[in-house]
C-alpha positions in Angstrom: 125.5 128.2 61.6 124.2 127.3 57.9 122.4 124.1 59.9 120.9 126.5 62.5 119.5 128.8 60.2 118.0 126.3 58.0 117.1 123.6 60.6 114.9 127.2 61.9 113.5 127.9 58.5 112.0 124.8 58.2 110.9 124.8 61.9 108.8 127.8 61.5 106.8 126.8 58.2 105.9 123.4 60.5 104.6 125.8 63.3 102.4 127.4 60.8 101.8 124.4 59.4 100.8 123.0 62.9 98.5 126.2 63.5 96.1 125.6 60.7 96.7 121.7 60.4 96.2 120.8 63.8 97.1 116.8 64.3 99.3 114.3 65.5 101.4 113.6 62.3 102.3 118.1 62.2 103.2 118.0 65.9 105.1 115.0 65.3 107.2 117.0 62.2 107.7 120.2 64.6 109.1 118.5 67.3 111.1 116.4 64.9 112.9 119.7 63.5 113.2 121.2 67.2 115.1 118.0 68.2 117.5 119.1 65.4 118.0 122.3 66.3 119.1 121.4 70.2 121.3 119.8 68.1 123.2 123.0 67.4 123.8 123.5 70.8 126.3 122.7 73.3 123.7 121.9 76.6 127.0 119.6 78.0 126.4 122.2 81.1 122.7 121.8 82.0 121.6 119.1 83.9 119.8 116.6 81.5 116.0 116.6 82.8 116.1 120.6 81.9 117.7 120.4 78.7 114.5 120.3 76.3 113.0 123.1 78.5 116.6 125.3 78.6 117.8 124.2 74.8 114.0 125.3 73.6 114.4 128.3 74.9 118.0 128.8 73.8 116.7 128.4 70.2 113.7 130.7 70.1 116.1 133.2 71.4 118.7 132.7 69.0 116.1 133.0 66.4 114.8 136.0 67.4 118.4 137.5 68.3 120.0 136.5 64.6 116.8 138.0 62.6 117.5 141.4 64.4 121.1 141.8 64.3 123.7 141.5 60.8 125.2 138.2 60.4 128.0 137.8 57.6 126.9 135.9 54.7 127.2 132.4 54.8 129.8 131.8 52.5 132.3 134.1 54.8 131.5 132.2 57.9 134.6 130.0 58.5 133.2 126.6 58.5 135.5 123.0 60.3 137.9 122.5 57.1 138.9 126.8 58.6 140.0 125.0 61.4 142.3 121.9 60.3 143.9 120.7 63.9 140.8 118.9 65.6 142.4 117.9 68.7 143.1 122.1 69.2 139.7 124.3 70.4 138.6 126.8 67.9 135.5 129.0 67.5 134.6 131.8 65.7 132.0 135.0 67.2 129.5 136.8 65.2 131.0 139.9 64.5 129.8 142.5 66.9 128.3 140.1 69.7 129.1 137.5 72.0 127.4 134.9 70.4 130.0 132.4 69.7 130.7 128.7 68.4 133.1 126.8 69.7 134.8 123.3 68.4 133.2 120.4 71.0 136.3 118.8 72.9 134.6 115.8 74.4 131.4 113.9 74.4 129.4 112.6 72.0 129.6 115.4 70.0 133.2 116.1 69.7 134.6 118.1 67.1 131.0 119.6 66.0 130.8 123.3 66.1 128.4 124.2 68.0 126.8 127.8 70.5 128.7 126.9 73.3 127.7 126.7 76.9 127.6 130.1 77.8 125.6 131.4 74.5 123.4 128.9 75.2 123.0 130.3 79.2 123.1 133.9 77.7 121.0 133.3 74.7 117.6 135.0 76.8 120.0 137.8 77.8 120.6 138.8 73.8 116.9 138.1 72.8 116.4 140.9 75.7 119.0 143.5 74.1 117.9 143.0 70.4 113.9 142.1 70.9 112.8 146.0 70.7 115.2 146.2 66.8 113.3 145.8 63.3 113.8 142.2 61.6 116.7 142.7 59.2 114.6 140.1 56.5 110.6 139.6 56.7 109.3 136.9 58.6 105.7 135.2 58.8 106.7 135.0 63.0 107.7 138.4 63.5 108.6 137.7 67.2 109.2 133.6 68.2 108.9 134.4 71.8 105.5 135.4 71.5 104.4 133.0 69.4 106.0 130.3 71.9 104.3 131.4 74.4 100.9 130.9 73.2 102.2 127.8 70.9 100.6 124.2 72.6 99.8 121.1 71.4 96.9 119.7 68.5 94.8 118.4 71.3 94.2 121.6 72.8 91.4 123.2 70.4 93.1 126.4 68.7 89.6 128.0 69.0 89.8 127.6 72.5 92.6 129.2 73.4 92.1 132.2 70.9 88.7 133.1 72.9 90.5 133.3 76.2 90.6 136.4 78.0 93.5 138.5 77.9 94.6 138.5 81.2 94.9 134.8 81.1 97.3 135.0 78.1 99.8 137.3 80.5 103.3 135.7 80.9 104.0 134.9 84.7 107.0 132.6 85.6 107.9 133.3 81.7 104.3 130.9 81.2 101.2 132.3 80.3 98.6 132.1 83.1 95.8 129.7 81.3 98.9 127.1 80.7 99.8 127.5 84.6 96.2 127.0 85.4 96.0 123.8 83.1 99.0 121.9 84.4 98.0 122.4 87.8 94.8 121.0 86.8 96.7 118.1 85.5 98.8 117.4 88.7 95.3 117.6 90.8 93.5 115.2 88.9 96.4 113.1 89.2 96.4 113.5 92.9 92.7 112.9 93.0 93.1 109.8 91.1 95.9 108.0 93.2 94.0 109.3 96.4 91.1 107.3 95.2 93.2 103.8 94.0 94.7 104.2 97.4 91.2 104.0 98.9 90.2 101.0 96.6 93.2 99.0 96.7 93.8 99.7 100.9 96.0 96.7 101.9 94.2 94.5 104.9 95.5 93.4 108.1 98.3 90.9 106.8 100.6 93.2 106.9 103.9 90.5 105.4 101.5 88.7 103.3 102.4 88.2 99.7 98.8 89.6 98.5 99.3 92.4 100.6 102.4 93.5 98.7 100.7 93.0 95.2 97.7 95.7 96.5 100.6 98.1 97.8 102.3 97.7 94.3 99.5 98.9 92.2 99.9 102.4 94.1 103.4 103.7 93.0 103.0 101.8 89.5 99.9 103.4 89.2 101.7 106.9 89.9 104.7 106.0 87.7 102.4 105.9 85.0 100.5 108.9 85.7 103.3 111.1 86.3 104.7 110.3 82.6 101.4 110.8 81.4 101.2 114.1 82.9 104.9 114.6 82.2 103.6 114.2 78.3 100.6 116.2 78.6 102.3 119.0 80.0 105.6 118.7 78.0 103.5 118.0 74.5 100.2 120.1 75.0 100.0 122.7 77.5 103.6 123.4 76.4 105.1 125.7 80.0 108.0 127.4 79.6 110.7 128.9 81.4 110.5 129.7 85.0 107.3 127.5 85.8 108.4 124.6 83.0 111.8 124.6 85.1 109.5 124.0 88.2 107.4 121.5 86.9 110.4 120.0 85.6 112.1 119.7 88.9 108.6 118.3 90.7 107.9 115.4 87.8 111.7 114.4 88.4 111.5 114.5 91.6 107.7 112.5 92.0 108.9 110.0 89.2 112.1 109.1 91.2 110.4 108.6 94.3 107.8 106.2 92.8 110.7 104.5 91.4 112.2 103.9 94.6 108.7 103.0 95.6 108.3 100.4 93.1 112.1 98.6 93.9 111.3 98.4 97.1 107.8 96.8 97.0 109.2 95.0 94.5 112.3 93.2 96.6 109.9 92.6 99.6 107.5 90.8 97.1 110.7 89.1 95.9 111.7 87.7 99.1 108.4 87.2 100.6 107.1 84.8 97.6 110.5 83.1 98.7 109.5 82.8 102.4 106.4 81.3 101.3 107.4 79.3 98.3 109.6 76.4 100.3 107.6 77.1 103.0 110.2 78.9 105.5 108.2 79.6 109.4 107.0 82.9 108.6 108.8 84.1 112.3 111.3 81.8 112.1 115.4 83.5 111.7 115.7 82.3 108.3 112.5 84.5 107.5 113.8 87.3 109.1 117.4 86.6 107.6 115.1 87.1 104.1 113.6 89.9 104.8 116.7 91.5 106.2 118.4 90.8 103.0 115.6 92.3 100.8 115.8 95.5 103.0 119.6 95.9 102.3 118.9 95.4 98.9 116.2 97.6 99.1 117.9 100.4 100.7 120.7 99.9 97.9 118.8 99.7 95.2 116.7 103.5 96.9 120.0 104.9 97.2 120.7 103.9 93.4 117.2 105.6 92.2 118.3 108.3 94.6 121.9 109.0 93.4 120.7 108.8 89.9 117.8 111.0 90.5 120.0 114.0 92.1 122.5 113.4 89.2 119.8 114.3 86.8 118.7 117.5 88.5 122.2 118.7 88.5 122.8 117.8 92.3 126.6 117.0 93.9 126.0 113.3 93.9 129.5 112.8 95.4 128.8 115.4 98.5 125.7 113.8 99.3 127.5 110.6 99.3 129.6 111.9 101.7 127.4 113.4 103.8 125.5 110.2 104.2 129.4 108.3 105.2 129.3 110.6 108.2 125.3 110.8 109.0 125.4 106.8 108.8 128.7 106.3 110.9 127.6 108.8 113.7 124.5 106.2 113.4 126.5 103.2 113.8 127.8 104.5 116.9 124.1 105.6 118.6 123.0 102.0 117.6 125.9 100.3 118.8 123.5 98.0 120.9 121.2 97.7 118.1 124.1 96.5 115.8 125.5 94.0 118.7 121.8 92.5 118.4 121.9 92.1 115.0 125.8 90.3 114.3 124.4 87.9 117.3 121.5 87.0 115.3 123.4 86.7 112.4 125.8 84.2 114.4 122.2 82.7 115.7 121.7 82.3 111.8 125.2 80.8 111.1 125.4 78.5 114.1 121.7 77.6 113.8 121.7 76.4 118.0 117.8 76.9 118.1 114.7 77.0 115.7 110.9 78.2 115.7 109.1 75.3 117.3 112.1 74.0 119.1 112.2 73.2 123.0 115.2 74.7 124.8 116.7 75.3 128.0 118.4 79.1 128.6 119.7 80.0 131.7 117.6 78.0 133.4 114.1 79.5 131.0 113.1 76.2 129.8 110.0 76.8 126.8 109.5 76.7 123.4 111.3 79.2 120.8 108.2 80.9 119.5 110.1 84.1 117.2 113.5 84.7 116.1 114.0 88.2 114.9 117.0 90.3 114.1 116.9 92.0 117.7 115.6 89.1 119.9 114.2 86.2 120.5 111.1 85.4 122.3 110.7 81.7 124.3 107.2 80.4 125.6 107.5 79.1 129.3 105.7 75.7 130.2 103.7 78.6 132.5 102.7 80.3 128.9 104.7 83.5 129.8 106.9 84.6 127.1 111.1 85.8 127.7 112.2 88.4 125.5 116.0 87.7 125.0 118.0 90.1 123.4 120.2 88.3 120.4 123.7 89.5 121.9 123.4 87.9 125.1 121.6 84.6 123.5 124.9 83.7 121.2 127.0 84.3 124.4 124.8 82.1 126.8 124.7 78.4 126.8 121.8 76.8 125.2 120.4 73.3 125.4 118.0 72.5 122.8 116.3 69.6 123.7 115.0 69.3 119.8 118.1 68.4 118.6 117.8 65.2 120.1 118.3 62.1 118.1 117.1 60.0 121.0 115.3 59.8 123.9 117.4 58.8 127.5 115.5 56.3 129.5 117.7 55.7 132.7 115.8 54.9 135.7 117.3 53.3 139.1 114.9 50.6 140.5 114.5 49.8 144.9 114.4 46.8 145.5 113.5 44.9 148.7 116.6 43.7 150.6 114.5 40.6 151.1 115.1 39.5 147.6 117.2 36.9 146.9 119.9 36.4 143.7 118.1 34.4 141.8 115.2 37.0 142.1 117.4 39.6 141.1 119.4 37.7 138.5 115.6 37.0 137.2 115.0 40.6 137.2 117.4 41.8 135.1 117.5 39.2 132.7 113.3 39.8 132.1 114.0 43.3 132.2 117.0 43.3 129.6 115.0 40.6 127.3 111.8 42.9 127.2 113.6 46.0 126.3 115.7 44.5 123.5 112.6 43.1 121.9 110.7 46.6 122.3 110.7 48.1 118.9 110.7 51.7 120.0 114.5 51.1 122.2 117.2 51.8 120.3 119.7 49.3 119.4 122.3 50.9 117.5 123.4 53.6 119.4 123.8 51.4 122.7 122.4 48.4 123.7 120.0 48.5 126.2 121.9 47.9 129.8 120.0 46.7 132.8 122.5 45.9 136.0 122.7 45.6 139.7 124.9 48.8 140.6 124.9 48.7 144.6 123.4 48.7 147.8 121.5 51.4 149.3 120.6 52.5 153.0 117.5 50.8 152.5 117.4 48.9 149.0 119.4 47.2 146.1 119.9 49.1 143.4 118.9 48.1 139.6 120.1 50.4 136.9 118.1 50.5 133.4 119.7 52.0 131.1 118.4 52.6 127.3 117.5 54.8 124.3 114.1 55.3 123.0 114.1 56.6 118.9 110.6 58.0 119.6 109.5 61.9 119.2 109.7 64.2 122.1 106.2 64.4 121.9 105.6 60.5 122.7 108.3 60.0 125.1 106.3 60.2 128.2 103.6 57.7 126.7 106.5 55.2 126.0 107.9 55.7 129.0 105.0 54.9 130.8 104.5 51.8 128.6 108.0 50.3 129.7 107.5 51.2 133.5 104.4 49.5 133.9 106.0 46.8 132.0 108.9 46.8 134.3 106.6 46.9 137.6 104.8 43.6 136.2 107.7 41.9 136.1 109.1 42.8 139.0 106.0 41.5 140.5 106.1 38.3 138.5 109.5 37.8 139.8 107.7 37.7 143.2 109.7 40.5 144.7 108.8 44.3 145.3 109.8 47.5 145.3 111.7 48.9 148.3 110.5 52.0 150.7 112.4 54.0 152.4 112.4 52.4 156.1 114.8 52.1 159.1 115.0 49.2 161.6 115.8 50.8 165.2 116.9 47.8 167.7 116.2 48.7 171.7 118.8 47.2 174.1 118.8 47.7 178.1 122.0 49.6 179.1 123.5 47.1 181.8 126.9 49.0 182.9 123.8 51.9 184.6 122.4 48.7 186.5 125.6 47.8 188.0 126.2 51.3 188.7 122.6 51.1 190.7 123.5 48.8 192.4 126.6 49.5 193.7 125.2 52.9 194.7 122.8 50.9 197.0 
């Protein structure tokens, strides 16, 4: 109590102090001493973004109560060494009221006395029964409230507000009407401001690109800061109170945590798009994707966070919400059950890694290039330019061939030649053949040797098998192929033989059992 009432003392001589000495360094003093007197008082039971607002109000009332009713002296007000057990609660109630203080059991400031929690809820209720009774000692503030309401900071010109009109000096929302017109002012030139960055700093058609994030960054930073500038101006000038400060309370919290989220978001998405583009990851390839679906988990996580946190400081059930959300998101997992099938096979697309952007595959008979892999499909280019849409699900359960993966190319081609070649031609043949593939430096030697070997006799040919493995790139197969062909063609030209066509040899006889038969007849 002895703390209260001097801690209040000195309070008042800095508001009058403040009134006639308007500045920085006086404000800074009178908010000092009001910082110490929410010190007095238990606000364990308002939610924290309120308890400047609440606990400032609990104090002008108190003042205003205790100068109008009789408080015991000092020196009979039982003080902590009254009260010797500290683990025990104890408080002690001004004789005649229900203004009580009571020993803190937990927190920060356990074992203080302190107004407890419902003083400090009831504190405008006992300004209200006592404001109408004469001050028991002289005061240069007859009435606090008053005062408070008309009190605001050193930038707003005291001549100013004193040549205001009445009517604009009337309390509504417990907040005189010129300070409800001012921070409204405040908010819309706020508005006006970020309405115009947004028009400046409009992000362009790259809608992933890293720059693009940068530009839609500026935006919520740019509010972040404004709203605690406006928070400050508000708070530490205009000065609101009650009804309308709880309001504008509740709408800075709530605009401040939004941009927060904001911010974390663009933030992650810049995160793991300078990663995309940093080792160079295909911006539509899975891995990208993979990113990107990564930085919106986190995002989401890191929202929810900003969220939780948020509620908790306007005195919301955090947990309820919580489990709210449980229910909301598994009665989602069970409408997106398709959704969520597509998504675990591209996450087994992205553990298995079958196919990649760029490569050339084979499904179900769709043979194209992969142009997209996202986290619901995958799209594939047909040699006819059309593109297949395949959902990720039925991808990882499909066979896929991927002709990229190739380490080498198969050449295995079955010559026709004339049955009118003879062994040695043959034997000739193969052995050119075998010589001028071995010495090729694009046929593979490691893996197999190249093979080149009569394998049989057809309907209309003999049949030469050549066999190798070309370590060339998809994309110069076809020109290496036709370099060895040619190559073989020549030399089974030089061999003076050639290459078979289909043909068929019909013999005619004359049937003679039907001219005996003729003749018999005759």
């Amino acid at each position: 109590m002895r703390t209260f009432l001097d801690v209040t003392q000195a309070l008042e001589s800095a508001a009058i102090r403040l009134r006639s000495e308007s500045g920085p360094v006086a404000q800074a003093e009178a908010e000092s001493l009001m910082r110490k007197a929410l010190r007095t008082l238990d606000l364990s039971q308002v939610r924290p973004s309120a308890r400047r607002e609440i606990g400032g109000d609990a104090v002008v009332f108190l003042v205003d109560t205790l100068r109008r009713i009789d408080v015991p002296p000092l020196d009979t007000i039982p003080d902590a060494a009254d009260f010797p057990d500290v683990d025990a609660p104890a408080s002690w109630t001004i004789p005649g009221t229900e203004i009580t203080l009571s020993r803190v059991m937990e927190g920060p400031a356990k074992g203080q006395f302190l107004f407890n929690p419902d003083t400090v809820a009831r504190a405008g209720e006992f300004y209200d029964l006592t404001k109408h009774l004469p001050l028991k000692t002289p005061s240069e503030v007859p009435n606090w409230r008053e005062a408070q309401l008309q009190f605001h900071g050193w930038m707003i010109p005291p001549d100013l507000t004193r040549a205001l009109p009445r009517t604009l000096k009337q309390p509504v929302l417990d907040t005189p009407i010129w300070k409800i017109i001012a921070a409204i002012g405040v908010f819309v030139v706020l508005a006006a401001a970020l309405l115009l960055l947004r028009q400046i700093i409009r992000p362009r058609a790259e809608a992933r690109a890293l720059g693009s994030y940068l530009r839609r960054l500026l935006l919520p930073v740019a509010m972040l800061i404004g709203i605690f500038g406006a928070e400050l101006l508000i708070t530490e000038q205009i000065m609101v109170l009650g009804t309308f400060a709880d309001m504008v309370d509740v709408f800075v919290e709530i605009a401040f945590y939004v941009a927060a989220a904001w911010v974390a978001w663009l933030f992650i998405s810049i995160v793991v798009e300078w990663l995309i583009t940093s080792p160079q990851i295909p911006d539509q390839s899975l891995d990208a994707n993979l990113l990107r679906l990564l930085g919106r988990v986190l995002g989401i996580l890191a929202v929810a966070s900003i969220a939780a946190y948020g509620a908790q400081q306007l005195g919301l059930p955090v947990l309820g919400v919580l489990a709210g959300l449980g229910v909301g998101g598994l009665a989602v997992a069970l409408a997106a059950q398709n959704s969520l099938e597509n998504l675990i096979g591209g996450l087994n697309l992205y553990a298995d890694r079958p196919i990649r952007v760029g490569d050339f595959c084979d499904y179900a008979g769709i043979k194209g290039t992969v142009e997209y892999i996202g986290l619901r499909s995958t799209r594939i280019r047909g040699r006819d330019r059309t593109v297949t849409s395949v959902p990720n699900s039925m991808l990882a359960k499909t066979q896929v061939t991927n002709y990229a993966l190739r380490d080498q190319m198969l050449f295995l081609h079955d010559l026709d030649l004339r049955y009118e070649t003879t062994t040695e031609q043959l034997r000739t043949v193969c052995n050119s053949i075998r010589e001028f593939l071995s010495s090729h430096p694009n046929v593979s030697q490691s893996l197999a040797p190249p093979r080149v070997h009569v394998v049989g006799f057809g309907d209309w040919s003999v049949k030469v098998e050549v066999f190798a493995y070309l370590d060339v790139a998809p994309g110069k197969f076809l020109a290496i192929q036709e370099e060895l062909l040619l190559a073989i063609a020549e030399i089974v030209s030089e061999a003076g033989t050639a290459f078979a066509f289909p043909s068929q040899t019909t013999y005619l006889a004359r049937d003679t059992a039907s001219k005996a038969l003729a003749g018999a007849r005759s």
